[in-house]
C-alpha positions in Angstrom: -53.2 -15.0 17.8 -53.5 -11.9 20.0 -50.5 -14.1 22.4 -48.5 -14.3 19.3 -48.9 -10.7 18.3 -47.8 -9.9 21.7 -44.9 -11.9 22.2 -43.5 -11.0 18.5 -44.0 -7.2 19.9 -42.0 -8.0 23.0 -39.1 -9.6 21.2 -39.2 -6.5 18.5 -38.8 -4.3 21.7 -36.2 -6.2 23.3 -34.1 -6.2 20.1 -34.2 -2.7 19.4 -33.5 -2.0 22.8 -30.6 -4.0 22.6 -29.6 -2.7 19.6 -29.7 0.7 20.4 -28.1 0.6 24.0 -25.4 -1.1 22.0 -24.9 1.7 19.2 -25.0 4.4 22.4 -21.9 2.0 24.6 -20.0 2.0 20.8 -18.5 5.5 21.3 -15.5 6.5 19.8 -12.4 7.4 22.0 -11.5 11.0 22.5 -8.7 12.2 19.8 -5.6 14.1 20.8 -6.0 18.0 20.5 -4.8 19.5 17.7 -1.0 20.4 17.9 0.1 24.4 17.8 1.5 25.3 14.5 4.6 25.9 16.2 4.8 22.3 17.2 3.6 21.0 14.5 6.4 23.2 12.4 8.8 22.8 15.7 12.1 23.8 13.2 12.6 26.2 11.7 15.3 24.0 9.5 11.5 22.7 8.6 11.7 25.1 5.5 8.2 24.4 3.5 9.3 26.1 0.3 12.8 24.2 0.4 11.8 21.2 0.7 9.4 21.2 -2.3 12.5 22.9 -4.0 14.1 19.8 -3.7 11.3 17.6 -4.4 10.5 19.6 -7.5 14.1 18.8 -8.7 14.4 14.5 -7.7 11.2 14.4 -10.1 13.2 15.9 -13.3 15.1 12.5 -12.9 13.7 10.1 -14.6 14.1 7.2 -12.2 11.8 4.6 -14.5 12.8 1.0 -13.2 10.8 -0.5 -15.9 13.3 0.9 -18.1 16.3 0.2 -15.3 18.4 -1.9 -18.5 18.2 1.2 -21.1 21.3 3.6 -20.8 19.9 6.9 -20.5 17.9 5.6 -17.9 20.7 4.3 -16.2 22.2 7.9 -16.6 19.0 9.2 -14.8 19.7 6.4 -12.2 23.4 7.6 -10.9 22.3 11.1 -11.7 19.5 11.3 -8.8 22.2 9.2 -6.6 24.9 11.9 -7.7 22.1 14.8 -6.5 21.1 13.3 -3.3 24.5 13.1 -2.3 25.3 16.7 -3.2 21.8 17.8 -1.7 22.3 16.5 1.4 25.7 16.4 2.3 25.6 15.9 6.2 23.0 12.8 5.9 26.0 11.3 3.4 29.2 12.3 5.9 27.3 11.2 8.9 25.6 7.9 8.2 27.7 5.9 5.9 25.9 4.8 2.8 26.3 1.6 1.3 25.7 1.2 -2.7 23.7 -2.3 -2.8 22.2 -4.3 -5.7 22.3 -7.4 -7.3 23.9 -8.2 -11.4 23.5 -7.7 -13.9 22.4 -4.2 -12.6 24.3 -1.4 -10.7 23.7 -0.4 -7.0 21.7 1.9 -7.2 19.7 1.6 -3.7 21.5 2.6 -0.1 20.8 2.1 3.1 22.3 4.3 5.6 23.3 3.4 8.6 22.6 5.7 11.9 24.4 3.9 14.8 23.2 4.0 18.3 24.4 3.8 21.7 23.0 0.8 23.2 23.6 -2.3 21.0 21.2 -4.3 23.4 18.2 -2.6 21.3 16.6 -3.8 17.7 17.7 -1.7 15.6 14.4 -0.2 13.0 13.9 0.3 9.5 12.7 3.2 7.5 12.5 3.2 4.0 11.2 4.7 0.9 11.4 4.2 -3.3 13.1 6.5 -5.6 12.3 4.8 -9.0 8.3 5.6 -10.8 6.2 4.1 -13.1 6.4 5.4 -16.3 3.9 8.0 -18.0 1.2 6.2 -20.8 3.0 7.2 -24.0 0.6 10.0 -25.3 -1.2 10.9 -22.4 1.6 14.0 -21.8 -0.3 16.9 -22.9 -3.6 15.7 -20.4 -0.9 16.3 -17.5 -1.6 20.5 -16.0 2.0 20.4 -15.8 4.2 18.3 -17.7 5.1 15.1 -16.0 8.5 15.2 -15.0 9.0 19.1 -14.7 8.6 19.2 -11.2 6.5 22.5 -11.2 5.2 24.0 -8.6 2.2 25.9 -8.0 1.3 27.9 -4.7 -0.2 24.9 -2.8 1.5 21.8 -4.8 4.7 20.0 -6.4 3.5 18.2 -9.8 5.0 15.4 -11.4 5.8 11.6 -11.8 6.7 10.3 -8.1 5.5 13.2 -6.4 3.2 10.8 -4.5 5.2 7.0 -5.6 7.6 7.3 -3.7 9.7 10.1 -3.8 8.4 12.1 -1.7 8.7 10.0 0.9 12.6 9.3 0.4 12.8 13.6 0.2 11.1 13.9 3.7 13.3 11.5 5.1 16.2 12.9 4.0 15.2 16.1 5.1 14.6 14.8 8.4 17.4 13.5 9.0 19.5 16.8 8.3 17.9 18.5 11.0 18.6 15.7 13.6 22.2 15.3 12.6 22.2 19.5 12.6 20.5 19.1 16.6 23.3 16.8 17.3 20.6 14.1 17.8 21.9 10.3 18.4 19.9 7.3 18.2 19.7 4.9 21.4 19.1 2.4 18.9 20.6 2.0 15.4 17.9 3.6 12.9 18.5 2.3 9.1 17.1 4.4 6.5 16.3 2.3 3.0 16.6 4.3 -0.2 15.3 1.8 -3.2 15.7 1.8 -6.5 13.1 -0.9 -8.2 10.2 -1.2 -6.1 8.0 -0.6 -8.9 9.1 -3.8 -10.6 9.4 -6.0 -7.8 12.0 -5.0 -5.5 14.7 -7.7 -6.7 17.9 -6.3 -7.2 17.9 -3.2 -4.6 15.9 -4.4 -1.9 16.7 -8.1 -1.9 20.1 -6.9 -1.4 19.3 -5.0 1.4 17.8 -7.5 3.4 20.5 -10.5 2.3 22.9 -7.5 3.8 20.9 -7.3 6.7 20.8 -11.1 7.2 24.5 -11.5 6.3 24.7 -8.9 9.1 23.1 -11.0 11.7 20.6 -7.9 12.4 16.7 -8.8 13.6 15.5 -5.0 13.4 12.5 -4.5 15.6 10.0 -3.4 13.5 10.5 -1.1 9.7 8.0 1.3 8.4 7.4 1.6 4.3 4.9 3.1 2.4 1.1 1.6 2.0 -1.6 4.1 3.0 -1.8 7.4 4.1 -3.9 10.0 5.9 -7.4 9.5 4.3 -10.0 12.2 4.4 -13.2 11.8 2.3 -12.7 8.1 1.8 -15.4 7.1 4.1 -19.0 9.1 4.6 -19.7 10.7 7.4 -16.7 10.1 9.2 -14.8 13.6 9.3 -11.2 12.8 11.1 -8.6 12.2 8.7 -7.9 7.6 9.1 -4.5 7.0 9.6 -4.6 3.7 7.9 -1.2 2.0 9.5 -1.2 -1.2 7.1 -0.1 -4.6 8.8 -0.2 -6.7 6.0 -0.3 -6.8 2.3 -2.4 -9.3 0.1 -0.2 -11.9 -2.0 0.3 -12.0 -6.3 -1.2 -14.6 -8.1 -1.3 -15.4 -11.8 -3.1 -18.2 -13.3 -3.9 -19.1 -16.8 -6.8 -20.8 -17.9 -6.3 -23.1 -21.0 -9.4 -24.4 -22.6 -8.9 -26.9 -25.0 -10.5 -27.6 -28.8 -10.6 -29.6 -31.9 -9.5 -26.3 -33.8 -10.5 -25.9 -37.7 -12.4 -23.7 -40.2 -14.3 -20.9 -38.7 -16.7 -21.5 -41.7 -17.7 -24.6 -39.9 -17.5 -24.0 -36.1 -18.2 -27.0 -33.8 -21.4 -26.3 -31.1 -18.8 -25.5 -28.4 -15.0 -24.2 -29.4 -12.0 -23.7 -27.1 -13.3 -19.9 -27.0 -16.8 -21.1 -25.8 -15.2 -23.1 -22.9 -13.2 -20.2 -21.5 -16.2 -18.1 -21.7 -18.0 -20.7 -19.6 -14.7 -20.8 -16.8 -14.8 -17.1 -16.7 -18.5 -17.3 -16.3 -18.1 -19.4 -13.7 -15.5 -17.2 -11.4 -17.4 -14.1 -11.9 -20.7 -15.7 -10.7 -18.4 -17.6 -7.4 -16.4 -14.8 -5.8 -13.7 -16.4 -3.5 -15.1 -15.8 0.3 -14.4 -13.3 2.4 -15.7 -11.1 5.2 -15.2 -8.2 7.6 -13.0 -10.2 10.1 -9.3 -10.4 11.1 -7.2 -7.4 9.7 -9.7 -5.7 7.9 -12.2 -6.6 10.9 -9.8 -4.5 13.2 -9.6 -1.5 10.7 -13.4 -1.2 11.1 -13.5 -1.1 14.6 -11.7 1.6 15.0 -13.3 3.6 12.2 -17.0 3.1 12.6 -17.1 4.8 16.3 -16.7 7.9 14.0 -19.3 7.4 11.7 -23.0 9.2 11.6 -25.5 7.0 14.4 -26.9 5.0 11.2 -24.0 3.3 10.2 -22.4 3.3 13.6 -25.9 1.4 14.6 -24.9 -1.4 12.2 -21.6 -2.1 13.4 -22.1 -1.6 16.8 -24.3 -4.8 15.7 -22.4 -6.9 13.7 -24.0 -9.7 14.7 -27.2 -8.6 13.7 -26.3 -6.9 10.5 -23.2 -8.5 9.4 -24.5 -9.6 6.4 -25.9 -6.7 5.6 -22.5 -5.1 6.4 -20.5 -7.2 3.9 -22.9 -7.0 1.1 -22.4 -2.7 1.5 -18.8 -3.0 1.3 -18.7 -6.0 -1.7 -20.4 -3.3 -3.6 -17.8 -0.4 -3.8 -14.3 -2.2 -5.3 -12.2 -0.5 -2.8 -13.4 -1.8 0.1 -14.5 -5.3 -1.5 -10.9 -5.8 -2.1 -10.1 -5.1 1.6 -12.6 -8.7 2.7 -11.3 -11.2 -0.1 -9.2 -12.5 -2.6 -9.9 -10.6 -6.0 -9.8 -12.9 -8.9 -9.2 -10.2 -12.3 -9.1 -11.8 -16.0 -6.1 -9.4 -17.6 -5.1 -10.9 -20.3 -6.9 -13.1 -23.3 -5.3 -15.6 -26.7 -6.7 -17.4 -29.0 -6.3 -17.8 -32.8 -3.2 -16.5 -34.9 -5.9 -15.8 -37.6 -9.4 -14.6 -37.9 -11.1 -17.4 -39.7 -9.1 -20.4 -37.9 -10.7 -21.7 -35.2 -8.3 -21.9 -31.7 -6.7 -25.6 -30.3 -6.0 -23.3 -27.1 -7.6 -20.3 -25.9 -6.3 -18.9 -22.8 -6.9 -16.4 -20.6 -4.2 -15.1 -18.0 -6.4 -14.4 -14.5 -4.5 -12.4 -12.0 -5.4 -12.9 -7.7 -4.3 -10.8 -5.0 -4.2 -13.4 -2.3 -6.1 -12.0 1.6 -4.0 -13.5 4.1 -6.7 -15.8 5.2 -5.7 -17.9 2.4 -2.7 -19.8 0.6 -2.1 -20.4 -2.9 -2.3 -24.1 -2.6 -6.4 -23.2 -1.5 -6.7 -20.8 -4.2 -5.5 -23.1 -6.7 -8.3 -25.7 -5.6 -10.9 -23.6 -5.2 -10.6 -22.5 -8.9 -10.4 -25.9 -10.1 -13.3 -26.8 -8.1 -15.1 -23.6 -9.5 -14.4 -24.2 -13.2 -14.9 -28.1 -12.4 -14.4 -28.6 -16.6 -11.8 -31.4 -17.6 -11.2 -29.3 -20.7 -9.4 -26.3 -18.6 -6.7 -26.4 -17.5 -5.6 -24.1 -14.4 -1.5 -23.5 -14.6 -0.2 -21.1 -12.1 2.6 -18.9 -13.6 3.5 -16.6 -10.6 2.6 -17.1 -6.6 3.7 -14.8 -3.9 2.1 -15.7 -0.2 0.3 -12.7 1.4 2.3 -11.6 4.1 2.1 -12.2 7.9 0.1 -10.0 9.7 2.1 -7.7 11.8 1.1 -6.9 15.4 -1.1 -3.9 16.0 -0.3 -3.6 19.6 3.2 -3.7 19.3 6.2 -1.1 19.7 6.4 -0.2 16.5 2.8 0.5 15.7 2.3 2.9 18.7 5.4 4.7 17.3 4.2 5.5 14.2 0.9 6.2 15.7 2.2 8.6 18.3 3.9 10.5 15.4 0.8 10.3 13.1 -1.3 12.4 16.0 1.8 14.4 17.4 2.0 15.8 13.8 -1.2 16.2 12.2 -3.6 16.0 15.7 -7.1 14.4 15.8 -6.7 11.6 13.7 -8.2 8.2 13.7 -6.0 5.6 14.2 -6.8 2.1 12.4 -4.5 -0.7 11.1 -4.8 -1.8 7.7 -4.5 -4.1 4.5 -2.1 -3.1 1.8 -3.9 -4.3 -1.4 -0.9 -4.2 -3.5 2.5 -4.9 -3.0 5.3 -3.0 -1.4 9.4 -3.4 -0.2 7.8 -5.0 3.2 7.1 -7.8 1.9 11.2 -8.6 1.3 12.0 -6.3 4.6 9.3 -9.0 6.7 12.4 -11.4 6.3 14.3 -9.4 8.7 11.9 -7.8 10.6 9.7 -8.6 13.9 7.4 -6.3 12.2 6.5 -4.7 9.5 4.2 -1.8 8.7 2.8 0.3 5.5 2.0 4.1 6.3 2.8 7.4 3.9 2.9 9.9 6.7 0.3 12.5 3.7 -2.9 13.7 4.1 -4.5 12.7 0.3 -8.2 13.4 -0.7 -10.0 11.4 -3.4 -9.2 13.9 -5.9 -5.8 13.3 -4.8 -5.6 9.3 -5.4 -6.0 9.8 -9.0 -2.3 10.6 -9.8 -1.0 7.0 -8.3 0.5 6.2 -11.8 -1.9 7.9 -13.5 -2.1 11.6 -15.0 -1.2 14.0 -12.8 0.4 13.2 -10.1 0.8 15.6 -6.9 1.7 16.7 -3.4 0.9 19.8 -1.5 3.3 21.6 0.1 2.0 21.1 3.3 2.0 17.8 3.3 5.6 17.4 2.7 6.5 20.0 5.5 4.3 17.6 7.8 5.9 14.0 6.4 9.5 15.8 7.5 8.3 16.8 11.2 6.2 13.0 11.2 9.9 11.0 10.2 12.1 13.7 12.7 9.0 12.9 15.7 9.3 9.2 14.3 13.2 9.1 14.4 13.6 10.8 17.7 11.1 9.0 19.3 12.1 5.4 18.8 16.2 6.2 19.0 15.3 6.8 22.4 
């Protein structure tokens, strides 16, 4: 017994050892030194109070794609294009927009055109969204500002696509003028994508934009669209800001279950009705959540995260193959990251009877997936039949988008953006990323060696609570840095 006791002890030893001389090798790599202010700010065309001027003003359109088919929205539609044109001139006279779109609707999107000298290079894409969600009838007067006035505080512009998207398409823009006034010229043609319906799916706008681009013969190297941003606060105990550069983005799935009954009086029910068996289906998927784990993208985004973090948590991941599943079973617990390892199964939507005492022949409940690319729709749709395993439910799918391919991490494109990211804001981790909804990249992958998902923002937790919600913001500071961030970006790959 004393032997056992002994060699139990020794093997304790020996794995702690190893554990630990592990978590001490698992250091993080030095970050870049924080830039001066002056390079930071390195223009002084880089006017902070300007820019948000013009921010403040594109969010008094009200550029609601939902509402795209109604007139005065319409009206709002050709009036931002009419005030971008007039607000920046030079971008306009010097890079040749073209109106695109697809009928019944106008063109409202453009993609400029910045030509470069050497034809032998991929050309790149940069793009950003003009067109919101809409505010929640009702919810107005809970805004600090009123939604579409555009106000602006000392630190912050307020309003309806001050984070989705427009900000992004203002910083470009405003990047752009000060390389055109520098008499900057691209080595490589540099598009710049201006959209007009990614909030409802990108099919008119950007569809004609890349069937342009495909009519055009071009192969563009890589293009850069929103997805994440700078995030500070998001994960304890790691105090750089994560430059989460997204590589991929999960698919769009929407199933409906349809459980089948004899229907009747509800003064008689059966022992089981239709509504009975769809309880038991959805039973059944919330108590079998599709697979998943910290591996492939969201593996990699780890990696380079948990080098930062306090010795505690760095001493689990450092020892994944010790604590993996004790890993996994941290991040399952907190949505955000639990949508990051898997495909998320969400019932949305639920039918039944047209009356309250007659008993439903069909109750259905409309279950909507975000697909990981680990898996394919064609798996998905098993796996739910296998789950339910009920010949009374019936599993239809009604809409199926493939995640995307996984972009490379290691390519060009990637070390661009995450030059720029550093070169503008300084010691920030660098991690690539999963885009849990869905953005223009998906369309723009048809064109494109590579595609990535970055906001070039610095946003809090407090700040996330405006993405289509109530109210919505930006600081100031942040849209001075997302100028200098596309000028570094521009200059850098058009050379």
């Amino acid at each position: 017994m004393k032997k056992v006791a002994i060699s139990l002890g020794t093997v304790f030893l020996l794995l702690a050892a190893i554990t630990l001389i592990r978590t001490v090798l698992y250091t993080a790599p030095e970050l870049p030194a924080v830039p001066s202010q002056t390079h930071r700010m390195d223009s002084a065309a880089v006017d902070p109070q300007r820019i948000a001027q013009h921010l403040s003003e594109a969010i008094q359109l009200r550029t609601v794609s939902s509402q795209i088919t109604e007139p005065a929205t319409q009206a709002q539609f050709v009036a931002f294009l009419d005030w971008l044109a007039e607000t920046y001139p030079e971008v306009h006279a010097s890079l040749t927009p073209q109106r695109l779109g697809k009928a019944p609707l106008p063109p409202y999107t453009l993609l400029f055109t910045w030509p470069g000298k050497n034809a032998n290079l991929q050309p790149v894409l940069i793009s950003g969204h003009y067109d919101v969600v809409p505010v929640i009838p009702g919810t107005e007067s809970q805004w600090t500002h009123p939604p579409y006035s555009g106000a602006i505080d000392d630190t912050h512009i307020w309003g309806r696509g001050a984070l989705d998207d427009k900000s992004a398409v203002i910083a470009l823009m405003e990047a752009a003028t000060v390389l055109l006034g520098e008499g900057f010229q691209p080595e490589r043609t540099v598009y710049l994508s201006i959209t007009s319906d990614e909030e409802v799916g990108g099919e008119h706008g950007t569809a004609a934009v890349v069937e342009k681009l495909e009519k055009d013969g071009v192969q563009l190297a890589w293009t850069l669209d929103e997805g994440s941003f700078l995030l500070r606060g998001f994960i304890p105990g790691v105090e750089p800001a994560v430059a989460s550069i997204n590589v991929a983005e999960k698919g769009y799935m929407t199933v409906d279950l349809v459980a089948h009954g004899r229907g009747g009086h509800s003064s008689m029910p059966p022992k089981e009705t239709a509504v009975d068996t769809l309880a038991h289906a959805l039973v059944k998927l919330d108590e079998s959540p599709i697979p998943g784990g910290l591996e492939g993208t969201s593996g990699q985004m780890f990696d380079a995260i948990a080098p930062h973090m306090p010795f505690s948590k760095k001493l689990l991941f450092a020892n994944r193959w010790l604590f993996g599943g004790l890993i996994d079973s941290a991040l399952k617990s907190q949505p955000s990251t639990a949508a990051m390892l898997h495909t998320t199964v969400a019932p949305t939507m639920l039918s039944g009877s047209v009356k309250e005492n007659v008993l439903p022949i069909d109750a259905v409940a409309t279950v909507n997936l975000r697909v990981h690319p680990r898996d394919s729709i064609e798996q998905l749709e098993a796996y739910l039949k296998r789950v339910i395993d009920d010949e009374r439910v019936d599993v239809i799918t009604r809409q199926a988008q493939a995640a995307s391919r996984v972009s490379s991490a290691d390519a060009e494109g990637f070390h661009a953006i995450a030059h720029s990211a550093t070169s503008t804001y300084g010691p920030v981790v660098i991690a690539p990323g999963l885009t849990v909804g869905g953005t223009d990249s998906r369309r723009y992958a048809q064109v494109a060696d590579n595609s990535y998902r970055f906001n070039p923002m610095l946003v809090t937790r407090e700040d996330v609570h405006g993405f289509h919600g109530t109210d919505e913001r930006i600081s100031i500071d942040n849209m001075a840095k997302a100028t200098v961030f596309y000028k570094d970006l521009i200059a850098r790959t058009g050379n």
